[in-house]
C-alpha positions as CSV (number, residue, x, y, z in Angstrom):
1,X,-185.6,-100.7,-132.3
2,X,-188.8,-101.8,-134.3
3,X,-189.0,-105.5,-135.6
4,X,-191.4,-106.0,-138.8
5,X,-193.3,-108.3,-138.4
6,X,-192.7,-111.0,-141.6
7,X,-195.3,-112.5,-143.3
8,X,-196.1,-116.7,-142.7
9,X,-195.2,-117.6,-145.6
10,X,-191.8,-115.7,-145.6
11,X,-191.1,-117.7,-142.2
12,X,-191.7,-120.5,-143.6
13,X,-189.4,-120.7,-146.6
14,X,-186.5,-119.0,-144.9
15,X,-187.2,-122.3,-142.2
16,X,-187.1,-125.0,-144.7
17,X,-183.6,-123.2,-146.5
18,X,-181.7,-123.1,-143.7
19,X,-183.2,-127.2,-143.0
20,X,-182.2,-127.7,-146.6
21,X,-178.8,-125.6,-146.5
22,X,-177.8,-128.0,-142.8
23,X,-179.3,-131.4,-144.5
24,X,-176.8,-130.5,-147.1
25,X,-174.3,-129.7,-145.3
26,X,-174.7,-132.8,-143.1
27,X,-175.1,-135.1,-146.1
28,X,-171.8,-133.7,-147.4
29,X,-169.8,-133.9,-144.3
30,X,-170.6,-137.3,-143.8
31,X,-169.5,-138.4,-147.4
32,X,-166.2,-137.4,-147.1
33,X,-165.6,-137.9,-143.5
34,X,-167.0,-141.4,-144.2
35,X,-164.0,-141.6,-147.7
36,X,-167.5,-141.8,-150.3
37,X,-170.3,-143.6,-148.2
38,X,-173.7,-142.1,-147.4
39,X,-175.1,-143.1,-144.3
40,X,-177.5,-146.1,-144.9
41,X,-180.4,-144.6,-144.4
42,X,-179.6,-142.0,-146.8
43,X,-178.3,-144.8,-149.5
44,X,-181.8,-146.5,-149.4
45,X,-184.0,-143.4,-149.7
46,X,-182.0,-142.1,-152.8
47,X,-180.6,-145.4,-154.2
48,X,-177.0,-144.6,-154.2
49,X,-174.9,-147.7,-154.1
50,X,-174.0,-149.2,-151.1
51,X,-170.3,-149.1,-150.8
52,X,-167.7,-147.0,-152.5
53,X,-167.5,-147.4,-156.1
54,X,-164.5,-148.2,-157.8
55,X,-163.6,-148.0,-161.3
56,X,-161.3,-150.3,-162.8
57,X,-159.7,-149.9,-166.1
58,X,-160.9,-152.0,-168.8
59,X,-157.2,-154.0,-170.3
60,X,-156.4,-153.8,-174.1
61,X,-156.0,-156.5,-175.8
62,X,-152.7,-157.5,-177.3
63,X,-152.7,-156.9,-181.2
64,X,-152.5,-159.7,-183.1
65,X,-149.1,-160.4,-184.6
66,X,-148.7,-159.8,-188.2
67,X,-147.5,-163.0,-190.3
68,X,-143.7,-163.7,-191.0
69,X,-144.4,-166.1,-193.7
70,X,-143.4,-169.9,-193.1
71,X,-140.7,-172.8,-193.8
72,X,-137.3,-171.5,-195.3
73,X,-137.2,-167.8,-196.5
74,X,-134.3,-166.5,-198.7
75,X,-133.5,-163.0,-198.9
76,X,-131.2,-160.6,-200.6
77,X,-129.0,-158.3,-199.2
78,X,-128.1,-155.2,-200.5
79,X,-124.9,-153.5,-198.3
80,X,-123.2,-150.1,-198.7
81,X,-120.1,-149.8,-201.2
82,X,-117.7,-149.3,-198.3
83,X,-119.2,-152.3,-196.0
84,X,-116.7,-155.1,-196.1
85,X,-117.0,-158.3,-195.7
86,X,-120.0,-157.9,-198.1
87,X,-123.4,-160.2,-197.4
88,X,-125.5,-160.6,-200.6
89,X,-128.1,-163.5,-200.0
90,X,-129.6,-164.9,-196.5
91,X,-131.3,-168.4,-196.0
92,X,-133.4,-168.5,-192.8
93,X,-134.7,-172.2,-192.8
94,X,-137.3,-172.0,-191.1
95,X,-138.1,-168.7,-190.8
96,X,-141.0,-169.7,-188.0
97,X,-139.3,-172.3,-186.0
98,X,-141.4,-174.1,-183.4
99,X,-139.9,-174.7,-179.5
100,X,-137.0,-176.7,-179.8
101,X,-136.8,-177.3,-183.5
102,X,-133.3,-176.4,-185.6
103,X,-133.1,-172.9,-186.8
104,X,-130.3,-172.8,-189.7
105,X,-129.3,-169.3,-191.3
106,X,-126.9,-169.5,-194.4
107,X,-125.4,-166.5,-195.7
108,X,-123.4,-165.7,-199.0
109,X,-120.2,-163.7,-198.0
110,X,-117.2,-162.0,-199.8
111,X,-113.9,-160.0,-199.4
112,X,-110.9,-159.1,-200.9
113,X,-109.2,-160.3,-197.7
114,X,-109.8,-163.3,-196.0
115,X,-113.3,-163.4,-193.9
116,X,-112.5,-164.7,-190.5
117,X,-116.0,-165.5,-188.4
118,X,-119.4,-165.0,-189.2
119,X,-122.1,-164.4,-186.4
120,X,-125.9,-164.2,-185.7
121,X,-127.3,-162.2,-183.0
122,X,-131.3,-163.2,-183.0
123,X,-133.4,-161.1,-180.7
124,X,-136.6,-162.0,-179.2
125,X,-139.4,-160.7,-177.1
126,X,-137.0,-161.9,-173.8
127,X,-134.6,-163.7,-174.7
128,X,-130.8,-162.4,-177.2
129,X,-128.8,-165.7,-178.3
130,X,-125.6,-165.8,-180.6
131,X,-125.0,-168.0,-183.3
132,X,-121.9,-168.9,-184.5
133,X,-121.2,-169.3,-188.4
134,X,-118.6,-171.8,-190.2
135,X,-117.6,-171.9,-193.9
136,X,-119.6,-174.8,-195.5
137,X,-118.8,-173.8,-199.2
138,X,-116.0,-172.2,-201.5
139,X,-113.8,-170.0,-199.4
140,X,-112.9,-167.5,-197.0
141,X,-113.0,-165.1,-199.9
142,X,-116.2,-165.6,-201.4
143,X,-118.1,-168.1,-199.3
144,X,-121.1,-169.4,-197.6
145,X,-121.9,-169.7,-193.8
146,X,-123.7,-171.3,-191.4
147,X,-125.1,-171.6,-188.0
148,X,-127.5,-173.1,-186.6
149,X,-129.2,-173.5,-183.0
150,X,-132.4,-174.9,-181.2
151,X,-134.8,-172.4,-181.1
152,X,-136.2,-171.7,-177.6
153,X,-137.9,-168.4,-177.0
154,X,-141.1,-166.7,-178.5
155,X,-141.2,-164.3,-181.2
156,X,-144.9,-162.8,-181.0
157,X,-144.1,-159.4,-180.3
158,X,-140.4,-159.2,-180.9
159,X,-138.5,-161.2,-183.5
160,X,-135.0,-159.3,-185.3
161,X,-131.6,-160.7,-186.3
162,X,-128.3,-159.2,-186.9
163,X,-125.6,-160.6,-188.9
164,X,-121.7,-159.3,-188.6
165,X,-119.1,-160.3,-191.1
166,X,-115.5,-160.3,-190.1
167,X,-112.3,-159.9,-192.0
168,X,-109.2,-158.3,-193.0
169,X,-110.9,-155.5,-194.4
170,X,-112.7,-154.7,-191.7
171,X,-116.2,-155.3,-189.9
172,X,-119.9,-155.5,-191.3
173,X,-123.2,-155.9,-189.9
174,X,-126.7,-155.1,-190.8
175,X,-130.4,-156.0,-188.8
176,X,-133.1,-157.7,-190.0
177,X,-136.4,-157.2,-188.8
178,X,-138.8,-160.0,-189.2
179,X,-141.1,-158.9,-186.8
């Protein structure tokens, strides 16, 4: 068997690929085996960083509540034809309590039959709390009620309340988002 005889130049460059293809291979081996460093001396001839980069998630910002209006807030309410008891106007006072101040809701309430409680379920971001109702005008046919309570939570994100009417005739409810 004859060998050719190659050229310098072709000697050369098949030399330095296969020192390239092993440097390569080398640098790569090393970057895993060492979980994402290069060895030092490698870091400070290319100027990789030093140490294993991490990225870390940049946090969104929490939106900025919309505004639920201020002081006492009267609404109307407007209930199927086959709801009974039957709610037709709601006082919140106020409707943007502080910590610890008196939250009073007064509702205007009717029935053929007599209406027998009146309750408030208010939902916040962490916090659900019942209020009771009593009749502080006309009557337990046509009436209004009230509750009240110390207001003790936060209401940023999370702010609805749910009134249900009892009576003869049967039970009636209906939510109110304020925020």
């Amino acid at each position: 068997m004859k060998f050719k005889k190659l050229p310098l130049n072709k000697l050369l460059l098949s030399f330095f690929i296969i020192i390239a293809v092993a440097a390569v291979g080398y640098l790569g081996y090393t970057y895993f085996a060492g979980q994402g460093q290069l060895p030092e001396p490698v870091r400070k001839i290319t100027g990789l960083p030093t140490g294993v980069v991490s990225i870390t998630p940049t946090p969104t910002p929490k939106p900025t509540p919309r505004p639920i209006g201020t002081g006492k807030q009267e609404f109307g309410v407007s209930m199927s034809q086959d709801a009974w008891p039957k709610m037709t106007k709601l006082i919140i006072d106020p409707i943007d309590p502080r910590l610890l101040q008196k939250q009073t809701f007064s509702v205007e309430v009717n029935d053929t039959k007599p209406i027998t409680s009146v309750t408030a379920t208010v939902k916040m971001n962490d916090k659900t709390k019942s209020v009771q109702f009593s009749l502080v005008d006309g009557t337990n046919l046509k009436g209004r009620w009230e509750g009240s309570w110390m207001f003790s939570g936060g209401y940023d994100e999370y702010y609805h309340l749910i009134l249900e009417g009892v009576s003869g005739t049967g039970k009636s409810s209906f939510e109110m988002v304020i925020r």
